[in-house]
N, C-alpha and C positions, 0 to 999 in steps of 0.2 A: 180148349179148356184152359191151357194155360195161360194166356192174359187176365182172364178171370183170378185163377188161381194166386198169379202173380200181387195182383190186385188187392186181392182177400186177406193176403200176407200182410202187407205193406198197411195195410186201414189196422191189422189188426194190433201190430207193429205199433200204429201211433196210437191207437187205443190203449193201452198199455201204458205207452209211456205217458199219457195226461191222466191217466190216475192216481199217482202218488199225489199230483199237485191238487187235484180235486178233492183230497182227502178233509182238506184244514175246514172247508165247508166256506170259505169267503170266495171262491170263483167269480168270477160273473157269469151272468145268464149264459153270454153268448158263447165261453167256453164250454158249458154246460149240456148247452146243445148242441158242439161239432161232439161232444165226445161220445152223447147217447148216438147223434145219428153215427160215428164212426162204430160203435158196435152193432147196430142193426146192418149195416151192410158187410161186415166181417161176418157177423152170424149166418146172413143170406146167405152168404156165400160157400161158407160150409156146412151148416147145419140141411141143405136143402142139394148138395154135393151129389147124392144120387141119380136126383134127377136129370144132372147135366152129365152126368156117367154115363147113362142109359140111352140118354139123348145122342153125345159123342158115338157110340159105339153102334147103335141103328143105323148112325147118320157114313158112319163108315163102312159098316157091311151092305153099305145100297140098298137098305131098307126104307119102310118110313120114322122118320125123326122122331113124327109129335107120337107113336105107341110108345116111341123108349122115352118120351117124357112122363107118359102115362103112368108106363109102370115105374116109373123113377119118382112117382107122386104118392103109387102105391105105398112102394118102401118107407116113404119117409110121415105115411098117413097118421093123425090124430089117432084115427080109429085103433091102427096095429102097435103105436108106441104106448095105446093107454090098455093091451088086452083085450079089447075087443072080441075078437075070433078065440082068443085062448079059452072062454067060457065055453065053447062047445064043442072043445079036447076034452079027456082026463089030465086033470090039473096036475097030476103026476106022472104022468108018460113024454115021449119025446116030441107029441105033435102040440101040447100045448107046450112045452117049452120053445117050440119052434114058431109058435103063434103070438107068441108075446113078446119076442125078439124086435128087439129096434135097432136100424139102419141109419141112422141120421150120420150124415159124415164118416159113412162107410166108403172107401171104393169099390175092393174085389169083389163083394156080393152084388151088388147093381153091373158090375160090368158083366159076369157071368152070364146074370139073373138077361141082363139084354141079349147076351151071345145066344141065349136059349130063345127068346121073343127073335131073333132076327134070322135062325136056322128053321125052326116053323112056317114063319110069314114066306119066307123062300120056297120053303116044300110046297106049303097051298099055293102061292101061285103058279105054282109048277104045274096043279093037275085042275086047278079052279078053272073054269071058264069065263072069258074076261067078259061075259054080260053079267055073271054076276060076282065077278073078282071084287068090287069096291063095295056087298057087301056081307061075303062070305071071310072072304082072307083078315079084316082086321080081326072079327068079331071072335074066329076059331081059331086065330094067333093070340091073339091078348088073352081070351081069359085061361086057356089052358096054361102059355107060359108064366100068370101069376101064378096059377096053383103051384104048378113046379118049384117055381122058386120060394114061395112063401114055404112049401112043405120041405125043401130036400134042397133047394141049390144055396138059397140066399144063407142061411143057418151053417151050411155047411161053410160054405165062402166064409163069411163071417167069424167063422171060427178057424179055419187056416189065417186068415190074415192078424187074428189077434195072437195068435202061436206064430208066426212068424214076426210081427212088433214086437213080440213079446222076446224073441230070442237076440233080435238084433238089438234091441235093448240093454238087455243083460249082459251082453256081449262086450258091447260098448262102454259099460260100465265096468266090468271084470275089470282085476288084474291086469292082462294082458290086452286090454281096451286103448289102451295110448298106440300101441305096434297095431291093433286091427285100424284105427281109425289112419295111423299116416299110409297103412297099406290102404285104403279105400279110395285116399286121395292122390293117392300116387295114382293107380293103375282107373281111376275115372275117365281120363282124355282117352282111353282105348276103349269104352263105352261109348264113348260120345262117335267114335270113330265107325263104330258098327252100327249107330240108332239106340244100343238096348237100356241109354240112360234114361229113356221116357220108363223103364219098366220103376226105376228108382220114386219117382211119383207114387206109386200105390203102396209103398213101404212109407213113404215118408206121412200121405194119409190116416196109414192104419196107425205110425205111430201117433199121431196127432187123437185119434179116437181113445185109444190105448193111454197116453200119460199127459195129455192136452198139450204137448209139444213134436218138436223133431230133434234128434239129437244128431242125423244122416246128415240133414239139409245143408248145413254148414258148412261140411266139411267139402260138399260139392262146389258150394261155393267159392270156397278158398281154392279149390283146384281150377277152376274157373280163371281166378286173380293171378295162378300162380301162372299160368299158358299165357294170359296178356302180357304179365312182367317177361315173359322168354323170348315174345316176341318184340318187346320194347326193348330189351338187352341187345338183341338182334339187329334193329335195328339202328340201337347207339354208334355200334362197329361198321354201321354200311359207311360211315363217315358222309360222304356229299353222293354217296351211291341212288341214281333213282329209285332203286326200292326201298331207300329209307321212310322216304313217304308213305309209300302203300303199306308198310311193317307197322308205322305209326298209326293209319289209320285202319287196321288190323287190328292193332292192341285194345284200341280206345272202343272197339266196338267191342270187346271180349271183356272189358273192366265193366261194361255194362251190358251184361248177362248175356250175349251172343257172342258164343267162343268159335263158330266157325269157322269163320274166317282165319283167325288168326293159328285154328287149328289144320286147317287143309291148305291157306294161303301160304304159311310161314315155317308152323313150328315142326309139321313133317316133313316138308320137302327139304329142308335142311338139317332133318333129325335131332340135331343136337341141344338146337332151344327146346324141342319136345323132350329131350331128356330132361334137360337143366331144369322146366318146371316141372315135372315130375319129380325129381326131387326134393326141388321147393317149397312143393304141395306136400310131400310127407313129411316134411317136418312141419309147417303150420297144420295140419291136421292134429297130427301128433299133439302138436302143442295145445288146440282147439279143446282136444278131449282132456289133456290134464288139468284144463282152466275148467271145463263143464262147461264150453259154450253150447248152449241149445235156440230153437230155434222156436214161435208160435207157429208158424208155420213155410210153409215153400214161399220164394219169393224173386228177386231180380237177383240172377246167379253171378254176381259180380260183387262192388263196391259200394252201389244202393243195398244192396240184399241185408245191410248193418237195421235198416227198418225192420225188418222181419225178424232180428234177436229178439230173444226178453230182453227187457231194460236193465236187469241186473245184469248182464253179457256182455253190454255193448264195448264195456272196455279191454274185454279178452277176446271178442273179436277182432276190436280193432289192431290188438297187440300181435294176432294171429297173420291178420291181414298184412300190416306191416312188414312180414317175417316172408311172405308169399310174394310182398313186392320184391325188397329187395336182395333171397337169398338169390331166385332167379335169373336177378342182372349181373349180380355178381357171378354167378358161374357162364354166364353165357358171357361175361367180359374176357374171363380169365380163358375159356373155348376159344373168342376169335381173337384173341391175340396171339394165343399157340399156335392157332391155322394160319393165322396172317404171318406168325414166324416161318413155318412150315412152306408154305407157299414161296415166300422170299417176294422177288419182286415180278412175279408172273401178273400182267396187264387181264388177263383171262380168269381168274381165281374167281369163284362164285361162291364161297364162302360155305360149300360142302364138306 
């Protein structure tokens, strides 16, 4: 889903920014029409988020795919965003508020709502007999797990994840929201280190539902910027060392939103550039939230990811970014020159 995701940022990104110009009403046609078609596929892409939520997460519990697109069709139906089903709840109890509930550009509910469709499908085929497994198990998976979720899962999901945008929100905005945000981006590259930044995604969604932006995204990204710079600093110091090359092109793959490399190649084996942007990254964070850079949505976690601000942003991003390039180099300079003192003139020194 993330290329998608990626994707959806970036259209939305320049959707945005061709609307102030479109305003004066003298465009030309053909601006006119990249700009509608740039919001229909921004919209696609999240407005209809569900279903590739459902789909993703079928498709990973080795189930079948096209049910979790099903009910990820459910979710985001005509029928359930206009009431539908609500007329025959009481209009005042929990199950018609649970029925008139819409999902469009939800995550946590669709991903749930499928963990339930994909634990089902697995029981029945567990005890189905495979003459008539193809078509007993769709039919007694799917429609029990709508009911579940339309009643009790997707509602309740739905409403943790707006309680939780909701808090990281406020959070971020507080007083003490400058110190939360450079903490976030500080200690992000040890996410990245364990996998659980993919869990970051479904916050950054829900804030997106919640206040039609991200205020998280950004700050990921500048930590992202800040580990390419540590490992470009890194590499300034190899002086004609061969791994200057592979540092550099470490970097360069991590300024454009894959920081692996440069986070398992460079900046921990050597720990100290992994400090120095760690650092880094907490003061452009820092900095990011007292500007109020936000974001329309997730995007390329690097130096492109400046597409995916609002347009009013793009200059405190950039100011941020700046900050992430080069507070980094600078300390990982000021690092291997103490080491390179320290060392003296040992032929062996590997810049540990």
């Amino acid at each position: 889903m993330v290329p998608a995701l990626i994707c959806g940022g970036m259209v939305l990104g320049l959707h945005e920014a061709l609307t102030p110009a479109l305003a004066t009403g003298s465009a030309p046609d053909l601006l006119l029409a990249l700009h509608y078609l740039l919001g229909m596929v921004g919209d696609a892409v999240f407005a209809f988020l569900p279903v590739a939520i459902a789909w993703s997460t079928c498709r990973a519990m080795a189930t079948t795919p096209v049910l979790g697109i099903v009910l990820g069709l459910v979710l985001v139906s005509p029928g359930l965003a206009d009431g539908g089903l609500a007329g025959f709840a009481p209009s005042d109890g929990f199950w018609g508020l649970a029925l008139s509930m819409s999902y469009e550009g939800a995550a946590l509910a669709p991903f749930l709502s499928a963990l339930v469709l994909a634990y089902l499908e697995r029981g029945l085929t567990c005890v189905v007999p495979e003459e008539v497994r193809m078509v007993v198990v769709p039919l007694c998976s799917l429609i029990p797990a709508v009911l579940v979720s339309l009643l009790v899962v997707a509602p309740a999901a739905s409403t943790l994840g707006t309680y939780v945008a909701l808090a990281v929100s406020t959070l971020l905005s507080s007083w003490h929201g400058v110190l939360l945000a450079g903490l976030i981006c500080c200690l992000y590259p040890l996410l990245v280190m364990t996998g659980l930044h993919h869990f970051t995604i479904i916050i950054d969604l829900e804030l997106m539902c919640l206040t039609g932006g991200t205020v998280l995204w950004p700050l990921l990204a500048l930590s992202n910027i800040a580990q390419a710079s540590a490992a470009l600093g890194a590499s300034v110091f190899c002086g004609r060392d061969s791994r200057a090359a592979t540092y550099r092109a470490a970097s360069l793959s991590c300024y454009l939103g894959v920081s692996e490399p440069a986070l398992f190649g460079v900046n921990r084996p050597l720990r100290y550039p992994l400090v120095c942007g760690m650092v880094g990254a907490a003061i452009a964070g820092a900095l990011a939230n007292a500007l109020g850079v936000s974001a329309l949505s997730i995007g390329v976690g690097g130096l492109p990811g400046i597409l995916s601000i609002m347009p009013h942003a793009w200059g405190g991003f950039a100011a941020t970014a700046l900050a992430a390039v080069f507070v980094p180099v600078v300390l990982c300079g000021a690092a291997g020159v103490r080491r390179r003192l320290s060392a003296g003139a040992d032929p062996n020194e590997n810049g540990r």
